[in-house]
PAPALUM-128897 format. One record per residue (C-alpha): x, y, z; residue number from 1; residue in one letter. Coordinates in nm, 2 decimals. Example, Ala and Ser with C-alpha at 12.3 -4.5 7.8 and 13.67 -1.06 7.14 Angstrom:
2
(rec (1.23; -0.45; 0.78); 1; "a")
(rec (1.37; -0.11; 0.71); 2; "s")
END
This chain:
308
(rec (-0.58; -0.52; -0.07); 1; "x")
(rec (-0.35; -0.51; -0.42); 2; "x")
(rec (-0.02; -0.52; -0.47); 3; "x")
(rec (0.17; -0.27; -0.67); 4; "x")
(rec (0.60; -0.24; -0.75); 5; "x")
(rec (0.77; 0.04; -0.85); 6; "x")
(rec (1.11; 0.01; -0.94); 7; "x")
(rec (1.43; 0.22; -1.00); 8; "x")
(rec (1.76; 0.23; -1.22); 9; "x")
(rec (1.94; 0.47; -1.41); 10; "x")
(rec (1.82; 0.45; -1.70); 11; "x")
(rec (1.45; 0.52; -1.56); 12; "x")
(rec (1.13; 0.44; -1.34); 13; "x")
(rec (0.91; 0.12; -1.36); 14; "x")
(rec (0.52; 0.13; -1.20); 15; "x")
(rec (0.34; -0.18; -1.20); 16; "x")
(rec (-0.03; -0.26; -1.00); 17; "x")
(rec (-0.23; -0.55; -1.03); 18; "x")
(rec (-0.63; -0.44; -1.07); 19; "x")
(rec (-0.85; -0.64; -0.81); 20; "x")
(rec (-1.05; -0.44; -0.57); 21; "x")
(rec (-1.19; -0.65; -0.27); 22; "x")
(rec (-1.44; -0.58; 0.01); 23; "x")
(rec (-1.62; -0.69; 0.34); 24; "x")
(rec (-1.99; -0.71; 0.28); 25; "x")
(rec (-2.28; -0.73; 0.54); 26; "x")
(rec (-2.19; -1.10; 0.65); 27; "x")
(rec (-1.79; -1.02; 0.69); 28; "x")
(rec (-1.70; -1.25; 0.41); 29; "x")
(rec (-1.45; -1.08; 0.18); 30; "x")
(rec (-1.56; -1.02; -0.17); 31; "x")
(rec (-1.41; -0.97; -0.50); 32; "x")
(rec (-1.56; -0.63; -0.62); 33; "x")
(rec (-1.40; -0.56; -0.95); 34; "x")
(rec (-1.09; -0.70; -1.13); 35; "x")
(rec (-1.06; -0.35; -1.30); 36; "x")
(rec (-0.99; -0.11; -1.07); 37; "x")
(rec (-0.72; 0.22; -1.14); 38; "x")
(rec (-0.43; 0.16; -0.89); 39; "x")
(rec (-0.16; 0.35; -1.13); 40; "x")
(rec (-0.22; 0.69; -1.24); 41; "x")
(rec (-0.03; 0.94; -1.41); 42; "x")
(rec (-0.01; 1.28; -1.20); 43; "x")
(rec (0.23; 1.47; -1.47); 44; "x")
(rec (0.47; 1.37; -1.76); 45; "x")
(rec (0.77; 1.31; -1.56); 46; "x")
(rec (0.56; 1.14; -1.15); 47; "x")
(rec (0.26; 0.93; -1.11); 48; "x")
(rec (0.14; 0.68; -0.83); 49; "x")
(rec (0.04; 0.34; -0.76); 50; "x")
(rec (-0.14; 0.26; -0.42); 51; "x")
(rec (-0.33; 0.01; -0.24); 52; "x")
(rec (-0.50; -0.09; 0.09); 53; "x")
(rec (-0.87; 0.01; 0.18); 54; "x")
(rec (-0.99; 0.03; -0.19); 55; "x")
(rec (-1.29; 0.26; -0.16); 56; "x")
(rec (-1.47; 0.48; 0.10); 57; "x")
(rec (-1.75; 0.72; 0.14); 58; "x")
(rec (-1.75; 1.14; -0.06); 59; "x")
(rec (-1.86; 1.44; 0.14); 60; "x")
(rec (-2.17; 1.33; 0.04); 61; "x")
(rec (-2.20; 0.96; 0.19); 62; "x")
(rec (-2.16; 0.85; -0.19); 63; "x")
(rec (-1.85; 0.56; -0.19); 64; "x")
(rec (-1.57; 0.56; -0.46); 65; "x")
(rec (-1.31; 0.40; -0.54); 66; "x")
(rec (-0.97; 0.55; -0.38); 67; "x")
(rec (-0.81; 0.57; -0.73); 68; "x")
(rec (-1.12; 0.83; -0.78); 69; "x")
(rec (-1.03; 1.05; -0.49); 70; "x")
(rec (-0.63; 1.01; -0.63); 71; "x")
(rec (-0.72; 1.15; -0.95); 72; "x")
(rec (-0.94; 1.41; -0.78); 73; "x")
(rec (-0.66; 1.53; -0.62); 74; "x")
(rec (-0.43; 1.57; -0.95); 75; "x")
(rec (-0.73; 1.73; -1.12); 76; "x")
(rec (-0.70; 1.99; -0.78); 77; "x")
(rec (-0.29; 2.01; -0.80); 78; "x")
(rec (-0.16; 2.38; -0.93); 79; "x")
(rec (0.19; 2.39; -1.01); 80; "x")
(rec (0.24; 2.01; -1.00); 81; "x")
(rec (0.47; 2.01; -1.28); 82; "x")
(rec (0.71; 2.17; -1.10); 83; "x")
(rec (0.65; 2.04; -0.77); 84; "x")
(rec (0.92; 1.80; -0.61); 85; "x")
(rec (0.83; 1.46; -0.56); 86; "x")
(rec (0.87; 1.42; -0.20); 87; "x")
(rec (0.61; 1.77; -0.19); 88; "x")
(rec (0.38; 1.60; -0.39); 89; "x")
(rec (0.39; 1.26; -0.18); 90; "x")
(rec (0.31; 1.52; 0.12); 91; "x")
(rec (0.04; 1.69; -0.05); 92; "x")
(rec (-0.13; 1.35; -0.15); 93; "x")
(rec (-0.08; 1.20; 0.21); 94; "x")
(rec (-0.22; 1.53; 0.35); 95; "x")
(rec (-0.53; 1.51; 0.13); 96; "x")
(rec (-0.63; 1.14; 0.20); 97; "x")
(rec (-0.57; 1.20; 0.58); 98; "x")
(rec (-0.85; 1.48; 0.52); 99; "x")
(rec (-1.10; 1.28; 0.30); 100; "x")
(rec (-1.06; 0.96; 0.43); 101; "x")
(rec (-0.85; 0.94; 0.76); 102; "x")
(rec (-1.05; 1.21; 0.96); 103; "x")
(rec (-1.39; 1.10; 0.85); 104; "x")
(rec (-1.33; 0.75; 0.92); 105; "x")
(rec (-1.18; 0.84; 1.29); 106; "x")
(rec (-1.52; 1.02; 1.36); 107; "x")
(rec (-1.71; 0.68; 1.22); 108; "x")
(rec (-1.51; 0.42; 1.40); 109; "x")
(rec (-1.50; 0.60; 1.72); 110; "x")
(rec (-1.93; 0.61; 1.72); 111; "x")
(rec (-1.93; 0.27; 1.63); 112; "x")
(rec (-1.67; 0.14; 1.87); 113; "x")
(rec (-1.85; 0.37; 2.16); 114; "x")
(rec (-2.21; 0.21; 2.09); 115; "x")
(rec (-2.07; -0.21; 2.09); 116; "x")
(rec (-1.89; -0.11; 2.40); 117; "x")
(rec (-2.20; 0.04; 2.56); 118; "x")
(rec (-2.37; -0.22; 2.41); 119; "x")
(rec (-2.12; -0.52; 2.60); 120; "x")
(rec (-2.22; -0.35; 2.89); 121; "x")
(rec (-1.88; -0.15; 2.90); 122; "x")
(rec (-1.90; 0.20; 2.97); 123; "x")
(rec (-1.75; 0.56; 3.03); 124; "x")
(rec (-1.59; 0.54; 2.69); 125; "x")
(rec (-1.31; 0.79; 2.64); 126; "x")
(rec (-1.09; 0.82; 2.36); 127; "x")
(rec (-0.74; 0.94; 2.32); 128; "x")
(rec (-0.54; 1.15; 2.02); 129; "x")
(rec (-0.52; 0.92; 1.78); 130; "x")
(rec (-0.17; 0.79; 1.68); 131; "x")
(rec (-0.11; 0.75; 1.32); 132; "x")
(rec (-0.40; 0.50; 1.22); 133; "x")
(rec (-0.45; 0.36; 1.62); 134; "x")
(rec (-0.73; 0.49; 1.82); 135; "x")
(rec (-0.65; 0.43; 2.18); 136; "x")
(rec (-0.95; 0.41; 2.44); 137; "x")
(rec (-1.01; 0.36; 2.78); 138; "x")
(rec (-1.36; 0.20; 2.98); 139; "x")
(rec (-1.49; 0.12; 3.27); 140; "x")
(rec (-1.57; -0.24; 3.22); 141; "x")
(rec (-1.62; -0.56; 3.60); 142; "x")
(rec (-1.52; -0.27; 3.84); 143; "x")
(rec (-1.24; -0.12; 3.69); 144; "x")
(rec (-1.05; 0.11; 3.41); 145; "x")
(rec (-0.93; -0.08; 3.10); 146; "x")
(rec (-0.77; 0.02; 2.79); 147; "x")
(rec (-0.76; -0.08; 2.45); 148; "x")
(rec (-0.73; 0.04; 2.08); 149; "x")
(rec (-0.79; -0.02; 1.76); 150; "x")
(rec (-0.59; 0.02; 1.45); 151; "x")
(rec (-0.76; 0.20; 1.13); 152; "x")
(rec (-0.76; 0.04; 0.76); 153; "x")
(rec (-0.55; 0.27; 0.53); 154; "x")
(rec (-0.42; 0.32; 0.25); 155; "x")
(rec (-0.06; 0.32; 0.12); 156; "x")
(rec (0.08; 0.44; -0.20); 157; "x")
(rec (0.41; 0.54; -0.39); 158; "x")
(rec (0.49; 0.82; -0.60); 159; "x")
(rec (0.78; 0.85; -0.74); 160; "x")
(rec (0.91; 1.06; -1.05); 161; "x")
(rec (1.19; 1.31; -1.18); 162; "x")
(rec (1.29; 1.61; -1.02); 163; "x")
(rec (1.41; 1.97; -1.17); 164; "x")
(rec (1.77; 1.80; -1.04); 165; "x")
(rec (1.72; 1.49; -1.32); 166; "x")
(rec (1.75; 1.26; -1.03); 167; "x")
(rec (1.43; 1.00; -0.98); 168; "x")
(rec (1.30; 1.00; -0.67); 169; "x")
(rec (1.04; 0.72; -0.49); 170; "x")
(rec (0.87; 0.80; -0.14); 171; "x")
(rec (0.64; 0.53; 0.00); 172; "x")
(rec (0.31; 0.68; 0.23); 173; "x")
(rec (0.17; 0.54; 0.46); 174; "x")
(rec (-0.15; 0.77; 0.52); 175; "x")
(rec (-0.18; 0.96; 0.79); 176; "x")
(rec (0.25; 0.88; 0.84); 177; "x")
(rec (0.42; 1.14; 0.67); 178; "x")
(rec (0.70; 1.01; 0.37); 179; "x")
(rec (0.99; 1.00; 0.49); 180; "x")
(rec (1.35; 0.94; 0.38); 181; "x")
(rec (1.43; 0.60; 0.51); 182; "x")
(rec (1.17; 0.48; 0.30); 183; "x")
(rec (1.26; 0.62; -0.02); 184; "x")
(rec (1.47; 0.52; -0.34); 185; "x")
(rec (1.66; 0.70; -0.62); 186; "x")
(rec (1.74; 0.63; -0.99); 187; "x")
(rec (2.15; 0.70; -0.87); 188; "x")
(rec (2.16; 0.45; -0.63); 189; "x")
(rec (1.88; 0.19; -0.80); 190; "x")
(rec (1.61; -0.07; -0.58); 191; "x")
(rec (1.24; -0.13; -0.57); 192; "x")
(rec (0.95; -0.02; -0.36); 193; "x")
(rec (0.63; -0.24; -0.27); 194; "x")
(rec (0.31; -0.19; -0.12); 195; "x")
(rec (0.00; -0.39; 0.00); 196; "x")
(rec (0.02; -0.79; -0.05); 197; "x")
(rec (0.36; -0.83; -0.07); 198; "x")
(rec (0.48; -1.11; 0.14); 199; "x")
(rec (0.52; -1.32; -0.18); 200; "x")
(rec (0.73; -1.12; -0.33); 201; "x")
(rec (0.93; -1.07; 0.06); 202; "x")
(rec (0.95; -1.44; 0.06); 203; "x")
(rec (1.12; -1.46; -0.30); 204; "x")
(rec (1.34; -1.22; -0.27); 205; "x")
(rec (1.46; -1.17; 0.15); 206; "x")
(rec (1.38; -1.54; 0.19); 207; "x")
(rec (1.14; -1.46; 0.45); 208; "x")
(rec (0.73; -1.27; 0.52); 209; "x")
(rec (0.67; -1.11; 0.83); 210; "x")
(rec (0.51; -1.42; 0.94); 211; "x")
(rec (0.83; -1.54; 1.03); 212; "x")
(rec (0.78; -1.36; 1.39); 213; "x")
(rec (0.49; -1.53; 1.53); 214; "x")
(rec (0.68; -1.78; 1.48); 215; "x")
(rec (0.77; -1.97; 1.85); 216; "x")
(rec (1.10; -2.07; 1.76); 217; "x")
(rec (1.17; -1.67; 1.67); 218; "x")
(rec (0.99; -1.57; 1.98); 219; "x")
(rec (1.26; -1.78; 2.14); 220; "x")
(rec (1.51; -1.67; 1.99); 221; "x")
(rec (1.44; -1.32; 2.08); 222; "x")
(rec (1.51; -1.38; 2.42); 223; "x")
(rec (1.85; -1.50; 2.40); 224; "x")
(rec (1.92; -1.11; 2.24); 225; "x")
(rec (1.95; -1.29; 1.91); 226; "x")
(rec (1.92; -1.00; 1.63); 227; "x")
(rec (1.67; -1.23; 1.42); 228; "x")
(rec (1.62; -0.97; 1.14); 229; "x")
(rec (1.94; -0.91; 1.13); 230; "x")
(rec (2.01; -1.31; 1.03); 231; "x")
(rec (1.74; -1.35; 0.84); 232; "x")
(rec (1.86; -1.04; 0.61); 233; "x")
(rec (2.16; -1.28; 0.54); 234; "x")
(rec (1.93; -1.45; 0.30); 235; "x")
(rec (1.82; -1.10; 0.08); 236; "x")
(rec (1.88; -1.22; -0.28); 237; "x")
(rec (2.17; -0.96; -0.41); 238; "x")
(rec (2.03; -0.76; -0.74); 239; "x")
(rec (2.23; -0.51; -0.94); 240; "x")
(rec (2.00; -0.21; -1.00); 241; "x")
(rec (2.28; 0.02; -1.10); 242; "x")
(rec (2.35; -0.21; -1.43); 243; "x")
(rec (1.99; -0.29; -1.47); 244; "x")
(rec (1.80; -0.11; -1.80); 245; "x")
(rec (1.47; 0.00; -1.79); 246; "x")
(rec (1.31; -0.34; -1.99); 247; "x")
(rec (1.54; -0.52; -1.70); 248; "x")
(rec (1.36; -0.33; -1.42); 249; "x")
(rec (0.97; -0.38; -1.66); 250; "x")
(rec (1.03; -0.78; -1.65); 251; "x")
(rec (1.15; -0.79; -1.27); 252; "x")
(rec (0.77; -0.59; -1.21); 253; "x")
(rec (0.58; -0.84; -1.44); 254; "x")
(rec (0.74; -1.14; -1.31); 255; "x")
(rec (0.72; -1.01; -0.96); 256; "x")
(rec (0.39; -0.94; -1.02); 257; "x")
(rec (0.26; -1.29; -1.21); 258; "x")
(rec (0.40; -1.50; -0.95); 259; "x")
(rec (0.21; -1.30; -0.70); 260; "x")
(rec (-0.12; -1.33; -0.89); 261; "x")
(rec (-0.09; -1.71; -0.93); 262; "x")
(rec (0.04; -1.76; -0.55); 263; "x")
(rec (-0.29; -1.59; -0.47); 264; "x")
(rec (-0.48; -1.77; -0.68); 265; "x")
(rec (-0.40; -2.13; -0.61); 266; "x")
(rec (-0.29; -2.08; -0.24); 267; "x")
(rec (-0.49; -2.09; 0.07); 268; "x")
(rec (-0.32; -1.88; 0.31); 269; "x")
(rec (-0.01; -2.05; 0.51); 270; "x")
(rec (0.01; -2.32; 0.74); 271; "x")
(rec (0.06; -2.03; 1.01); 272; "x")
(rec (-0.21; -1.82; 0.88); 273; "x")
(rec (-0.43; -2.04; 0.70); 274; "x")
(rec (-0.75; -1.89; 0.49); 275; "x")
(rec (-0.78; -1.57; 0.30); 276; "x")
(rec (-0.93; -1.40; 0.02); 277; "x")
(rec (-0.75; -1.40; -0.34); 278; "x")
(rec (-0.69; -1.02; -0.29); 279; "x")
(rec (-0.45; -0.98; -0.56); 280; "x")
(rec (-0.52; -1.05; -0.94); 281; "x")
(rec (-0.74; -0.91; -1.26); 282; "x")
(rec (-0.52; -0.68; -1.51); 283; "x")
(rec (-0.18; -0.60; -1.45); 284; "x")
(rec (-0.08; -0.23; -1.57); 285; "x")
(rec (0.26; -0.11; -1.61); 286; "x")
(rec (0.42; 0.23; -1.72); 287; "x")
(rec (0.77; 0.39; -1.70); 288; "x")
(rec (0.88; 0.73; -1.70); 289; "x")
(rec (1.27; 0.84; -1.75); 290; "x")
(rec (1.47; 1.10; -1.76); 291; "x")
(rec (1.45; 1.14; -2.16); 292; "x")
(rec (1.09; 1.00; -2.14); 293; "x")
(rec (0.77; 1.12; -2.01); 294; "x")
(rec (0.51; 0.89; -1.86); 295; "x")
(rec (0.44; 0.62; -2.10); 296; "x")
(rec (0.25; 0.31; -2.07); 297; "x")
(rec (0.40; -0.06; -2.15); 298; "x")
(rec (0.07; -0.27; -2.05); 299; "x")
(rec (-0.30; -0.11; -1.98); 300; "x")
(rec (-0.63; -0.23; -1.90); 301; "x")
(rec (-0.88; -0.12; -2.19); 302; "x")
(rec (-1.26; -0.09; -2.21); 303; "x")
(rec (-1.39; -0.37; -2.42); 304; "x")
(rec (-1.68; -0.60; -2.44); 305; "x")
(rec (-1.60; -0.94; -2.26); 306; "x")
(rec (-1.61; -1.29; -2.52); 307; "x")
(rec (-1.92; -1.48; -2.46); 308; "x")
END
């Protein structure tokens, strides 16, 4: 799944991404696949990316590769990108995955989920317009229509980088769900951004994971028109990104990012959620770009023969 931070103050922008790539294999059992996989990449001088989620899928060409390979495909394919905005870039990276990944995998899923439906003896299988990464359905299944659906694995990643205005800029993607404002951050106004396994991180800094809501006593709660976000906001952890420097914003990232390795590595899941696959871990690589500086790299991964 990964986890990957990118944070913002004035004095510049902070990308970090851990390197573990995991998988389902034949049996369902998740697997680690590689500890050093690219999930930051520079696009030009002054914007680059980190992403996670679904960690590799098939070419054209049934060949699979990891998503960081398809993301630096489509920098290599980028004309103009040096003086592309941000956000344009974010749209033009999310409109590219949707194409290589989203629309193949649609086609895929909606074969296979026709066939074990057939196969449980429910049939008439017809599917709806997808919406964003959930394919609805109906069938015919003991005498009557039924619907159902079932929600794609994606990927999400942030770019983020300088604009022609000197203002940094982060958007946050969702693929196919195009970037959009809400979810966005600036160098003027200072924050962070955070993508895949990030409940640790949520826990440490809002004081609660989005676990919190299958929680009965929440459930409860909610029908008494309690606003339970809204409370449990109350407990956010106040930071000061406008007086923050950029070696402020690159130890926030590596000790956001080493307690979430560690967490992962010693943890089985949660007493709600119990189990789980350490999805988070291997290499940590961090870069920074600023207004004065171009993309430059504080911590990377390097080719090297392992000690015996």
């Amino acid at each position: 799944m990964s986890f990957s931070i990118v944070a913002l103050t004035p004095s510049g922008i902070v990308f970090a991404a851990d390197s573990r790539q995991t998988y389902r294999n034949s049996a369902g059992a998740a697997r680690t696949g590689s500890d050093n996989a690219a999930k930051l990449l520079k696009f030009t001088d002054k914007c680059a990316v980190v992403i996670a989620g679904r960690g590799s899928f098939s070419d054209a060409k049934g060949i699979v590769k990891n998503t960081g390979w398809f993301v630096d495909e489509f920098r290599k394919s980028l004309k103009n990108k040096s003086s592309m905005p941000v956000k344009a870039l974010a749209q033009q990276l999310n409109d590219y995955l949707s194409r290589v990944y989203i629309e193949p995998e649609e086609f895929r899923l909606k074969a296979q989920l026709e066939e074990e439906l057939n196969a449980s003896g429910r049939v008439k299988v017809a599917f709806q317009r997808r919406q964003g990464t959930v394919i609805p359905y109906t069938y015919e299944g003991e005498g009557k229509e039924q619907e159902g659906h079932y929600v794609m694995e994606t990927i999400e990643f942030i770019v983020a980088g300088y604009d022609a205005d000197g203002v940094g800029r982060a958007y946050f993607v969702r693929v196919p769900e195009d970037p959009a404002d809400v979810l966005s951050r600036t160098t003027e106004v200072g924050g962070h951004l955070s993508i895949g396994q990030n409940d640790v991180m949520l826990r440490i800094i809002k004081g609660w994971s989005q676990e919190m809501f299958n929680l009965p006593s929440i459930a409860e709660a909610k029908t008494r028109d309690v606003d339970v976000l809204a409370e449990a906001n109350k407990m956010e952890f106040i930071f000061n990104w406008g007086v923050m420097s950029l070696q402020d914003a690159i130890d926030f990232c590596a000790a956001m990012m080493r307690v979430t390795v560690a967490v992962y590595q010693y943890s089985d899941g949660t007493y709600l959620r119990p189990g789980g696959a350490s999805s988070v871990g291997g290499a940590v690589d961090i870069a920074t770009i600023s207004a004065e500086e171009s993309f430059q790299w504080v911590e990377r991964k390097e080719s090297k023969v392992p000690e015996a």
